[in-house]
C-alpha positions in Angstrom: -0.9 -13.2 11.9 -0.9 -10.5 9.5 2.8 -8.6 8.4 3.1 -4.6 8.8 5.0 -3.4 6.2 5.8 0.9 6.9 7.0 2.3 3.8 5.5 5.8 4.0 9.0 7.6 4.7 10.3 5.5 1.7 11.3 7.7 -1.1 12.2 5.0 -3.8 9.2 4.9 -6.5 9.3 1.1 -6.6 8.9 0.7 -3.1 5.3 -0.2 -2.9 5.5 -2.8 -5.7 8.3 -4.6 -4.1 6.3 -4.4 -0.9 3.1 -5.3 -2.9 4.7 -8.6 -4.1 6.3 -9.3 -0.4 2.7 -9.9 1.4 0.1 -12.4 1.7 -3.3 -12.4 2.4 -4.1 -9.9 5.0 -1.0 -7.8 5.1 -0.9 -4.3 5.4 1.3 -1.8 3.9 1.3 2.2 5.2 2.0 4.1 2.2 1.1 7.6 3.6 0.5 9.4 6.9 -0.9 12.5 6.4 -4.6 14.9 6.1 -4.7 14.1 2.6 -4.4 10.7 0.4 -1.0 12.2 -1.2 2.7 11.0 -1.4 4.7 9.3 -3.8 2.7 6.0 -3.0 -0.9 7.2 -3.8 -0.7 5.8 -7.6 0.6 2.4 -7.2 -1.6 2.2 -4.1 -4.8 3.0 -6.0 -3.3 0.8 -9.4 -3.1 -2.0 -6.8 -6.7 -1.4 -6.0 -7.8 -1.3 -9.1 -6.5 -4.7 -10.3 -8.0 -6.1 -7.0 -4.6 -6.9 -5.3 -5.6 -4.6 -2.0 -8.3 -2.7 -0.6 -7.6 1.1 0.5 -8.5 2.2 4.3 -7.7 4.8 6.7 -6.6 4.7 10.0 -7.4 8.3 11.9 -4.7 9.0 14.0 -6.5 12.4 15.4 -8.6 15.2 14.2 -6.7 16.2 11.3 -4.1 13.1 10.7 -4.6 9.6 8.9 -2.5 6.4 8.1 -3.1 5.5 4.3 -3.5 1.6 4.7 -3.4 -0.8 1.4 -4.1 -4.4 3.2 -3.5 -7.2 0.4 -6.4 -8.9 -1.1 -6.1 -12.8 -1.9 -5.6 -12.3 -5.8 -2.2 -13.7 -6.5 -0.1 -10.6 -7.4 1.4 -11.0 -11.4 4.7 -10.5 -11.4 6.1 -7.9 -14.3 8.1 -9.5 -17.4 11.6 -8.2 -18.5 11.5 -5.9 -21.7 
């Protein structure tokens, strides 16, 4: 069954990545809820898509309101090195 991790409200700039590295296949993390593809979490969210770690839905809510969806991909997620 997949996990539903809601970190759209989140403020801190690291919380995708630490949700990012929490999931497994088929997880979904809500990084923004809103008309456009904006917040704090758009970056990582498309940096995640672009290393092939998630795919990037929507979810319409209603006319003018979507959930920004990143559901996790089945590439094993590299975890970042101490400087």
């Amino acid at each position: 069954m997949s996990d539903v991790k809601y970190i759209a409200a989140d403020r801190s700039k690291v919380a995708f990545d630490k949700a990012l590295r929490s999931t497994q296949y088929g997880d979904i993390i809500v990084y923004h809820v809103g008309g456009y593809a904006a917040g704090l979490h758009r970056i990582p969210a498309m940096t995640a898509y672009n290393e092939g770690y998630v795919n990037l839905v929507q979810k319409k809510l209603s006319p003018k309101l979507f959930e920004y969806i990143a559901q996790r991909r089945n590439k094993k997620v590299k975890t970042k090195k101490s400087q």
